[in-house]
C-alpha positions in Angstrom: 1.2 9.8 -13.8 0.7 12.7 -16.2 1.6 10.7 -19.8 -1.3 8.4 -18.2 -3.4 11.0 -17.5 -3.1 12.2 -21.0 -4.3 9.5 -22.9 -6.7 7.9 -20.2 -10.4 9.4 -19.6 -10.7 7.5 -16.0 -7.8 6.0 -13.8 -8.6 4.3 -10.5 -5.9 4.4 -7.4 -6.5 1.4 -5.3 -4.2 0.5 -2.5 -4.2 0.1 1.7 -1.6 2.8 1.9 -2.5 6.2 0.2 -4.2 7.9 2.9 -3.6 10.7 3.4 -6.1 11.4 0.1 -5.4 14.8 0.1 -1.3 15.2 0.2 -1.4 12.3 -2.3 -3.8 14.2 -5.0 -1.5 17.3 -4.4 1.5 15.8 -5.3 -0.4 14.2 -8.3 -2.1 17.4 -9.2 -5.3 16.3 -9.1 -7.0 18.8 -6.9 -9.5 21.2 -7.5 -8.6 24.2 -8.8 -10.1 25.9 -6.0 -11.4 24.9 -2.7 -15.3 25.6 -3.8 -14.7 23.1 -6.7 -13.7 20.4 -4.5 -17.7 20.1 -2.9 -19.5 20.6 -6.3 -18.8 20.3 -10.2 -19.7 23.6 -11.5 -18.9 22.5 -15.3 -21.4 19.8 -17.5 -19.4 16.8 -18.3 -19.2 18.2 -21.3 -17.9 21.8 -21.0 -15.0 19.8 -18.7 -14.2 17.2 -21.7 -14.0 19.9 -24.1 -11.4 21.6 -21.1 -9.5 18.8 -21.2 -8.8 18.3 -24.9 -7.9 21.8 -25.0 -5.3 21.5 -21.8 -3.7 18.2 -23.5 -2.8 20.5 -26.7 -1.9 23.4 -24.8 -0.4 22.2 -21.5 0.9 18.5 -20.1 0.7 18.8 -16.2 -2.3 21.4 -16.9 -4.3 18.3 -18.6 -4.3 16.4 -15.3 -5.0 19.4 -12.5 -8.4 19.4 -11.4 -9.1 15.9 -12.2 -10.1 14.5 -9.3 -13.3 12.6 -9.1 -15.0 15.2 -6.4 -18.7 13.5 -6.4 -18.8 11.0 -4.8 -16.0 12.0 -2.5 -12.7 9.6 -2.8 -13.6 5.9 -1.1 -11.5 5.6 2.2 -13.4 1.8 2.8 -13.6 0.5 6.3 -12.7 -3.3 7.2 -14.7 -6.2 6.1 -14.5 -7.6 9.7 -16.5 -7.4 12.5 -13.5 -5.4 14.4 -14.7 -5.9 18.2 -14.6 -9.5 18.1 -12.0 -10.2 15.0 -9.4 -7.8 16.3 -7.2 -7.0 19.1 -5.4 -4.0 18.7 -3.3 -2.5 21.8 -0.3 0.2 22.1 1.8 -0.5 24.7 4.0 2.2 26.2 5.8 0.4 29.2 8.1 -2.9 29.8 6.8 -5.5 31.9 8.9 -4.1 34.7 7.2 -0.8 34.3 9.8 1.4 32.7 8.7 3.6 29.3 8.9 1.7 26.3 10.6 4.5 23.9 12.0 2.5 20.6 14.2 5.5 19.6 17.7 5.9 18.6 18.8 7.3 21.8 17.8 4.0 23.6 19.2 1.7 21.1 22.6 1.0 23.0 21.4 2.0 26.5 22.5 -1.9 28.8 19.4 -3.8 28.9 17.2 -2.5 26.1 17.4 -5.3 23.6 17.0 -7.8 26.7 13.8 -5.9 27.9 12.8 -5.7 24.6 12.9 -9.3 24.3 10.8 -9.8 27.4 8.5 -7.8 26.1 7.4 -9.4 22.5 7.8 -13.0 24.3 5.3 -12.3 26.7 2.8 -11.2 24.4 4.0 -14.1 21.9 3.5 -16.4 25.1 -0.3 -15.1 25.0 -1.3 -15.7 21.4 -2.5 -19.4 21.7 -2.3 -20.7 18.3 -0.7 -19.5 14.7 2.3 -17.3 13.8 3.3 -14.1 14.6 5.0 -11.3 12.5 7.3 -9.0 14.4 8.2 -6.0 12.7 11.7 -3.8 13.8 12.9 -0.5 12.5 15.9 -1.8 10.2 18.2 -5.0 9.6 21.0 -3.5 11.6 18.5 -3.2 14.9 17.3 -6.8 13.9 20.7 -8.4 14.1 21.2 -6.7 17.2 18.4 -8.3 18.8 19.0 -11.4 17.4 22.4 -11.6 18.9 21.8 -10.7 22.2 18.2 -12.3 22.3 20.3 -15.7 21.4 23.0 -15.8 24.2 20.2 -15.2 26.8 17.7 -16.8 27.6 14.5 -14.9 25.7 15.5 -17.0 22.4 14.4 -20.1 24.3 11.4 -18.8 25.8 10.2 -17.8 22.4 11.2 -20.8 21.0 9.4 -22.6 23.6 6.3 -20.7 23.1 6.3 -21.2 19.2 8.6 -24.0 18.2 10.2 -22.2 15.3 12.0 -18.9 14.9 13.0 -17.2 11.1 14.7 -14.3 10.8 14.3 -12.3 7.3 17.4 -12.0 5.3 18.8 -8.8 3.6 20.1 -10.2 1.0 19.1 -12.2 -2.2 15.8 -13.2 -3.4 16.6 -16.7 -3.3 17.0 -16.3 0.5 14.3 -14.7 1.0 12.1 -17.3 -0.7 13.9 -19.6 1.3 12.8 -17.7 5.0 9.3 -17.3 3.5 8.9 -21.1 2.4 10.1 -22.1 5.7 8.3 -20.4 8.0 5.1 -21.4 5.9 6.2 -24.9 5.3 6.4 -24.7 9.8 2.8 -22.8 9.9 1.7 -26.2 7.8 3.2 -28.7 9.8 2.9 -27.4 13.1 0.8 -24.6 13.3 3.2 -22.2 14.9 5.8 -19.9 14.0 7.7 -16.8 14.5 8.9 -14.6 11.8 11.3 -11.7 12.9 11.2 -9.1 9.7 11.5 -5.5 8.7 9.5 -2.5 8.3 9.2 -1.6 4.6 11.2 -5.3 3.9 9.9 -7.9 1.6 8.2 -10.0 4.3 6.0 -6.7 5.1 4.7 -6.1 1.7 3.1 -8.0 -1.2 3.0 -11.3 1.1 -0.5 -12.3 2.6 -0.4 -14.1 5.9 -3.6 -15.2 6.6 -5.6 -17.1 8.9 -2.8 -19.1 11.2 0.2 -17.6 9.0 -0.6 -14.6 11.4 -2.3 -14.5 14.4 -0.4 -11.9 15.8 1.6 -9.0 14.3 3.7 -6.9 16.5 4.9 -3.5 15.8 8.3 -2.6 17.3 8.7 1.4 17.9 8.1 3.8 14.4 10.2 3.0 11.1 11.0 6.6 10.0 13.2 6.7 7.0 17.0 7.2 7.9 17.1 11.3 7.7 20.7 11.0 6.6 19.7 9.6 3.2 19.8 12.2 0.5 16.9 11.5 -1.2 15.2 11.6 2.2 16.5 15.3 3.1 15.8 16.4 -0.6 12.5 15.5 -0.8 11.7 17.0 2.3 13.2 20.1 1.4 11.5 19.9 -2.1 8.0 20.1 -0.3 8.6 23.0 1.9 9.9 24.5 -1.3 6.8 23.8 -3.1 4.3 24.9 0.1 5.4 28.3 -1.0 3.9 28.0 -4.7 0.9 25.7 -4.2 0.1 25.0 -0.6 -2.9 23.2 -1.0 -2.9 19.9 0.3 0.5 19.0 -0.3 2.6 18.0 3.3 5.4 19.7 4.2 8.7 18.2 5.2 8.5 17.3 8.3 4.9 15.9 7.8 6.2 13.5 4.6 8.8 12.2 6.4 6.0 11.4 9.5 3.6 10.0 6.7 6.2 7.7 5.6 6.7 6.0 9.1 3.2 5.6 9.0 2.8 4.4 5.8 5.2 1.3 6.5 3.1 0.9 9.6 0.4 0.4 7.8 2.3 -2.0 5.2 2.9 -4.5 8.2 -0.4 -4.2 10.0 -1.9 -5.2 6.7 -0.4 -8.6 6.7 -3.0 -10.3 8.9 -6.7 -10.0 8.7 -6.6 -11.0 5.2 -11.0 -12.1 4.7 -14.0 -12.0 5.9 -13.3 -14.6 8.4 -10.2 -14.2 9.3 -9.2 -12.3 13.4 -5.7 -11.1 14.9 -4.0 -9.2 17.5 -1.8 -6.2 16.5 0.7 -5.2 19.0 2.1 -1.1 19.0 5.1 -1.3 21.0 6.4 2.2 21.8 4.7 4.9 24.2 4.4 7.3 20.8 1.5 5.1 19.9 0.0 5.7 23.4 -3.4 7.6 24.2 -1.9 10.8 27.1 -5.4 11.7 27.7 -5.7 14.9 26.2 -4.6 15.2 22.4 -7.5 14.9 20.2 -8.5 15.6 17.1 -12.2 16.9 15.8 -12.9 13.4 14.9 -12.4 12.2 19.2 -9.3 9.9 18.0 -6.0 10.8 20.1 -3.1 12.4 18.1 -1.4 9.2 18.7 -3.5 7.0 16.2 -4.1 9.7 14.2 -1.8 8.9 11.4 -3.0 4.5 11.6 -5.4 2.9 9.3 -8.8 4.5 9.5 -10.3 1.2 9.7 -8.1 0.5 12.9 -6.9 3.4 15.0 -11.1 3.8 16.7 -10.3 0.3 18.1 -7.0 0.6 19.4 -6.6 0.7 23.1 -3.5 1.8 25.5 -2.2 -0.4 28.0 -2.2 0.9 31.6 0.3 0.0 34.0 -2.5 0.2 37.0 -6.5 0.6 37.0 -6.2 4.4 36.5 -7.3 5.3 33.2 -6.0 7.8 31.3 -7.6 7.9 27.9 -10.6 7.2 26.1 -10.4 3.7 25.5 -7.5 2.0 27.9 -7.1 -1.6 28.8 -6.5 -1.4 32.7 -4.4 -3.5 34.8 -0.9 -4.0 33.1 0.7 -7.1 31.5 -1.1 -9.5 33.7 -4.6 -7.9 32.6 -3.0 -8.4 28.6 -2.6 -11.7 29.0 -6.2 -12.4 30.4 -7.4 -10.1 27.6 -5.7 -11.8 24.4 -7.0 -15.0 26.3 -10.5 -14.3 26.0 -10.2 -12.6 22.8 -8.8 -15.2 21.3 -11.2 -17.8 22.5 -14.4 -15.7 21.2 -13.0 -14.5 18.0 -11.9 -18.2 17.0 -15.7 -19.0 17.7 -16.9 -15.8 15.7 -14.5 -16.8 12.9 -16.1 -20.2 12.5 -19.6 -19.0 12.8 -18.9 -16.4 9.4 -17.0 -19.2 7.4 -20.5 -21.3 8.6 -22.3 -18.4 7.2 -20.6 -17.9 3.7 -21.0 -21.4 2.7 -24.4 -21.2 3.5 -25.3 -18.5 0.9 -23.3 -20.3 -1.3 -25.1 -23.1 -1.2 -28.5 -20.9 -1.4 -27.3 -18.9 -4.2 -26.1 -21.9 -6.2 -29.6 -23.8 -5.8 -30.9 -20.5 -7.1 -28.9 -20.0 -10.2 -29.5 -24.1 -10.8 -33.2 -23.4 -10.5 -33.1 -20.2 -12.4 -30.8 -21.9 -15.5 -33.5 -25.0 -15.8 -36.4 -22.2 -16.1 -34.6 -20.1 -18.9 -33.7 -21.1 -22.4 -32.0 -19.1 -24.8 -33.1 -18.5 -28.3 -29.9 -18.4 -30.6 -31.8 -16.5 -33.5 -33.3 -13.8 -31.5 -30.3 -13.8 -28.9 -32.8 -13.1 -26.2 -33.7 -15.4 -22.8 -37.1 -17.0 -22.2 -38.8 -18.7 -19.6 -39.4 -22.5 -20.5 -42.2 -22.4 -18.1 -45.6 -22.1 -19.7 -47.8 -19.6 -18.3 -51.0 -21.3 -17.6 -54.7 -19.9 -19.5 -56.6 -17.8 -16.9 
């Protein structure tokens, strides 16, 4: 960043995944130099240019601290969607038999995990009338695990039934994975369903748009940390509780990065679906972590638990009861046999909704292209003065 910094007067971050703002402007060092500069600019834009040259000659990382465009505030946009009838978004922190729904190491190898597990994302595949459906696991070794044992039982039939077709990302090459992703979009075009079995922070999770019917569905299996054994991992960690001591301001420490991360990647695969205007989905949190408990909230009235999602999502996710008590803020009551009758009807209205916006846009197309037709026939320009003019003559009063 800084040898960009140096030689460019404005550079624009855009991307779905660098919230949050501030630990990311730390790291960069573009913060303020103080906390009262971060509300108002106390410098004329020229006093701060002249600054500027003068830290480029002097110092390299002092050239880019303090850049930070401060008014307006940095843009954390919402989603263009109408989000209560184009989106479904539900944690779920029990199995269909009613036992806690924990995706963590511990329970990896405990007998009858994977199978439940299985149950679980085949009943809410089972629910999702029409399109594909993205399922996203922690890592390729907990992938082939499920794959194994979901084939020599009988969930890889039931999901199979449900969606005709089943592709499983590979770990490999690039040609294979061009080969899963070309299949399972070849299947979306013939048939209309599909089921893609991926990886958090894989290919098939980011840089690949699924929308409309690629991905009606995208269900999120437990939280992808990063492996804590990985040295780059640990170092990094201990690099920014090292550097909390110097410069505290903003930047995250250890344990916080390493929670930002999972998060991140959460975000990655949520992103998939929901690509336009038009376009409506289900996302599916499977793992009690991303549950409401009824009584962690921040100043903002969002539980700890969706705290760390997309802003434009985690006010319209809601936790799955097992009964009609409800716990949190905004619960879905009635267990699995309530989900199914919810995804039903949401699924019915939002296909509707979708319609009715597509109906929309290509009527203001239509309006605005009548309108620059009409305008281009009233205007002629004049070559030698380089200047428009109506052809319309104004009539003598």
């Amino acid at each position: 960043m800084a040898p960009i910094l140096e030689h460019a007067r404005s550079v624009v971050l855009a991307s779905g995944s660098l919230a949050p703002l501030e630990s990311l402007c730390s790291e960069l060092h573009l913060l303020p130099p103080s906390a009262k500069d971060s509300n108002t600019i106390s410098q004329s834009s020229d006093e701060a240019v002249n600054e500027e040259e003068k830290n480029i000659v002097s110092d390299p990382l002092s050239s880019i601290s303090g850049r930070l465009q401060v008014v307006p505030r940095p843009l954390e946009a919402n989603h263009v969607v109408d989000l209560n009838r184009q989106l479904l978004a539900i944690s779920i922190g029990h199995f269909p038999d009613g036992s806690p729904l924990s995706v963590t190491y511990s329970n990896y190898n405990r007998t009858g995990f994977h199978h439940k597990l299985g149950l679980a994302i085949s009943t809410v595949i089972e629910s999702i009338p029409h399109g594909g459906v993205l399922v996203f696991v922690p890592s390729f070794s907990f992938l082939r695990k499920c794959v194994s044992t979901w084939q020599n039982s009988a969930t890889w039939q039931t999901l199979l039934r449900s969606k005709g077709e089943i592709v499983v990302e590979p770990s490999s090459s690039q040609e294979e994975f061009e080969e899963a992703r070309d299949l399972f979009n070849g299947t979306i075009q013939k048939t209309g369903n599909c089921i893609l079995l991926a990886v958090f922070r894989g290919k098939m999770s980011e840089g690949v748009s699924f929308n409309d019917d690629y991905a009606r569905g995208v269900i999120c299996v437990g939280i992808p940390f990063p492996s804590s054994h990985d040295r780059s991992i640990s170092a990094k960690m201990s690099y920014n509780n090292e550097q909390r001591k110097f410069r505290a301001k903003g930047l995250l420490s250890g344990s916080e990065w390493y929670n930002q991360q999972a998060y991140r990647a959460i975000a990655q695969a949520i992103g998939r679906c929901i690509r336009h205007a038009a376009d409506y989905g289900t996302i599916i949190l499977l793992d009690s972590r991303h549950c409401d408990d009824g009584h962690s909230y921040n100043q903002s009235g969002n539980c700890s638990a969706h705290a760390n999602l997309p802003k434009w999502m985690r006010n319209s996710v809601r936790t799955l009861r097992k009964d009609m008590r409800q716990i949190g803020r905004n619960d879905l009551l009635g267990g699995w046999d309530n989900l199914q009758k919810e995804m039903a009807m949401f699924f019915e209205g939002a296909r509707v909704h979708g319609a009715s916006v597509i109906e929309k846009q290509r009527n203001d197309l239509q309006k605005k292209q009548e309108n620059y037709s009409q305008l281009s026939q009233d205007l002629s320009f004049d070559h030698s003065s380089g200047q428009w003019s109506s052809s319309q003559v104004t009539p003598k009063k």
